[in-house]
N, C-alpha and C positions, 0 to 999 in steps of 0.2 A: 701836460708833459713838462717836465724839468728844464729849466734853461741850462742847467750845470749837468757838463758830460759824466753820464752816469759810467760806472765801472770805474772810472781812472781817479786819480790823486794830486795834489799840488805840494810838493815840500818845499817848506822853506827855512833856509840856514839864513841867518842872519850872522856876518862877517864886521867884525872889528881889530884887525892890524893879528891875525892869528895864523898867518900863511901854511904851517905846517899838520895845522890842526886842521884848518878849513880843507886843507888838500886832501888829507886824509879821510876826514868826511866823508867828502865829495866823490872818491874813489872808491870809497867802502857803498856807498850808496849806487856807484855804478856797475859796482862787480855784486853785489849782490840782491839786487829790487831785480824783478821779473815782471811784478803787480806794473801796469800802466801805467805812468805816472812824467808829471813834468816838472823840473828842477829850479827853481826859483830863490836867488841869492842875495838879498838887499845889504848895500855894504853903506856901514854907516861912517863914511867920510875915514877912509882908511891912511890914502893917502900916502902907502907904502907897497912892497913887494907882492903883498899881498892883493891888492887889487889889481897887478901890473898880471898877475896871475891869471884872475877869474876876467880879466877884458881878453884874456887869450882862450878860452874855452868856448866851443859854438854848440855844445849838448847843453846847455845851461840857459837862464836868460836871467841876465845882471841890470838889477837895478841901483843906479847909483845916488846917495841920500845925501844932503845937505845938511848936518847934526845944530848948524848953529846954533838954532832957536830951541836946540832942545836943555835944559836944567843937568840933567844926571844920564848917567848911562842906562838906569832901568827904564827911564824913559824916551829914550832913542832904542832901545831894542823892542820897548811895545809898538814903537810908533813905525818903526819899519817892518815888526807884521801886519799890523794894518793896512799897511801901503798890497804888502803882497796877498791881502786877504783882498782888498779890496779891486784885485784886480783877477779874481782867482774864479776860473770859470769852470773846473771840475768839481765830481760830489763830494770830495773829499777834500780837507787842510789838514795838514801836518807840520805841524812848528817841529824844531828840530836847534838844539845849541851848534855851534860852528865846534864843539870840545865833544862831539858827540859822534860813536864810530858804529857803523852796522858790522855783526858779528856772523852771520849765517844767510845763507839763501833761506827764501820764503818768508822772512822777516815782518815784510807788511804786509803778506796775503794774510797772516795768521792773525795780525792784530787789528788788518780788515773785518775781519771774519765777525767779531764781535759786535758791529753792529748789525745784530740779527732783529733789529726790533725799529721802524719809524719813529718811534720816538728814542731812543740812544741818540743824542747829540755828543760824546766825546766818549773816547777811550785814552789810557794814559796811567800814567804812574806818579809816584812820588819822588821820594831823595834816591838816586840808586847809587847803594856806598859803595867803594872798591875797599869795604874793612871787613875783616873777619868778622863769623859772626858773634864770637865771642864779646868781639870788644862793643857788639849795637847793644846786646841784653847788658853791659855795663853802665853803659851810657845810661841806657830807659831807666835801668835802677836806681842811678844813681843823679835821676834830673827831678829832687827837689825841687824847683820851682814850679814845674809842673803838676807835681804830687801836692803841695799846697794850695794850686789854683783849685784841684780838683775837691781837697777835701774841702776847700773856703767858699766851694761857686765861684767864683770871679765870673763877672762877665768879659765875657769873648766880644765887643760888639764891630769890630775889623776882622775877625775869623780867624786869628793869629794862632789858635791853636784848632781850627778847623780843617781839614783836610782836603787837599786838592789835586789833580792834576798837575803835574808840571811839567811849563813848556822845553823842556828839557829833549822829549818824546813824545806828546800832543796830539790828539788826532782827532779830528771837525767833521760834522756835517756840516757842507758848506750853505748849503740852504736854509740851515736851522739859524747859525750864525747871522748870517742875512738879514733872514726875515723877521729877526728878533732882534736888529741894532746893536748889535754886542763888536765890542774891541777890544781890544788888548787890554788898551789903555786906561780901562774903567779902574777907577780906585786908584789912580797915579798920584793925584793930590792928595789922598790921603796916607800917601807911601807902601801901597798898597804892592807886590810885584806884578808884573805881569801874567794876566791872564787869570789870576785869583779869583777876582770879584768876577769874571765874567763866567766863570765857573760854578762860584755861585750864584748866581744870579739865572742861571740854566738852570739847575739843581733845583734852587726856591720855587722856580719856575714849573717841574712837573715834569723836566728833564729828566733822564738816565743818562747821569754821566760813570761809567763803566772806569772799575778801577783793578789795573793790572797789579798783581803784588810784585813788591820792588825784585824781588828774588828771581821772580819767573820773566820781567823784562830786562834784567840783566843777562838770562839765556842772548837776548838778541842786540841787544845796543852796547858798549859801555861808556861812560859819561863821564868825563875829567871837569869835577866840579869846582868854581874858581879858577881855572888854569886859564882867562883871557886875563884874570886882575894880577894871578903871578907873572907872567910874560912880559907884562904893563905897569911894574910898579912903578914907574913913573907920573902915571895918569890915576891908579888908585892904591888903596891903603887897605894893608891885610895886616894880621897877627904875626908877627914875627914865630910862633906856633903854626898858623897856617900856610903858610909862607914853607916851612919846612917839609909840613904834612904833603904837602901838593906838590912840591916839587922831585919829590921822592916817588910821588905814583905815578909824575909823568914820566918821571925817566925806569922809571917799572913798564909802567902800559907801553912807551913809545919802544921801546928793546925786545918785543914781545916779536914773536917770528911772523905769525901771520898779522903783525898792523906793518912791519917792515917791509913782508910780502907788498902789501897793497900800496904803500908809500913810494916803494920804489918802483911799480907797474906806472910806466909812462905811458902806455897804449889807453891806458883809463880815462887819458885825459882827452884821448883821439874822439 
């Protein structure tokens, strides 16, 4: 018999100084999850409003992280899902961005569902744009470096143009993870993101990691991608281009009726 409670879920948001993002998250996850599950928030030395927040929430259980010794910020976000993997006692992990909002009930029964098979270790997605989709068939057409790796062979030997999961929206067996030594953090030193290499490294493995098309997991999450480094420009450096780009879809997505709904539901936090 399994050690880890079978039926239920562990999510976990990883929080850096994003207070209005994380709130909304966090709301959107509790107005609409049904599926069993327990909420799990590692804050990586916030040190602001933001944390003064999530120490006021008792539906939650806040772990609080000490970033010093970490290099970079992608590696204090691997290493505070480690922390929550590594303390995660249901069948299921779910990483989840603090920039990341649930859009409909029944959301994680459905991308539960998916592991219909003991060997599925992960369900998940990729980049999910808020672009039209005019402008992604532009982009693919018009990304030349690409189309030269392709027609030259290049090796791939980091998987830079191999396709993965992103912990964006992420979802674990937690006992595959386990018993197969896997972290986040694998491939940090080689600049690798989080959760990549350990992706592949499941996959190399004989794994079925299950991949949602970005279209169809947009139906249930939406995901404001970069918006902790725009909020933060003080701490990191974007393209004055994207800098633009992102701050235009947040104030698009955050204006939107039902995330206002959810934002201003104070009983969510009861």
């Amino acid at each position: 018999m399994s050690e880890f409670t079978p039926g239920k879920a562990t999510i976990c948001i990883v929080n850096y100084k994003t207070l209005d993002f994380t709130r909304l998250c966090l709301r959107s996850i509790r107005k609409f999850t049904t599926y069993p599950c327990d909420v799990v928030v590692v804050d990586n030395h916030s040190d602001d409003e933001s944390l003064d927040y999530l120490r006021g929430l008792d539906w939650i259980t806040l772990l609080e992280r000490d970033t010093s010794g970490d290099d970079s910020g992608g590696r204090s976000h691997a290493r505070a899902l480690d922390l929550a993997l590594e303390a995660c006692t249901t069948e299921f992990f779910i990483s989840m961005h603090s920039d990341t909002f649930v859009l409909r009930e029944g959301w994680l029964s459905d991308l539960i569902s998916h592991f219909d098979s003991p060997n599925v270790a992960g369900v998940g997605s990729g980049k999910i744009e808020l672009t039209p989709r005019w402008r992604e068939w532009v982009k693919m057409l018009t990304d030349y470096r690409t189309m030269k790796r392709k027609l030259l062979r290049t090796p791939d030997p980091l998987g830079k143009h191999r396709y993965y999961n992103r912990t964006i929206c992420s979802l674990y067996r937690t006992e595959i993870l386990k018993s197969e030594g896997m972290t986040f953090e694998l491939g940090r030193d080689e600049g690798i993101t989080a959760g990549k290499k350990m992706h592949f490294d499941l996959e190399d493995g004989g794994y079925d990691m299950v991949h949602i098309p970005e279209r169809e997991m947009g139906k249930s999450i939406i995901h404001l991608a970069h918006a902790t480094q725009v909020i933060n420009p003080a701490e990191f450096s974007l393209r004055n281009k994207t800098t633009r780009k992102i701050n235009g879809l947040i104030k698009k997505v955050m204006s939107m009726g039902p995330v206002q709904d959810v934002l201003h539901d104070d009983s969510l936090d009861q």
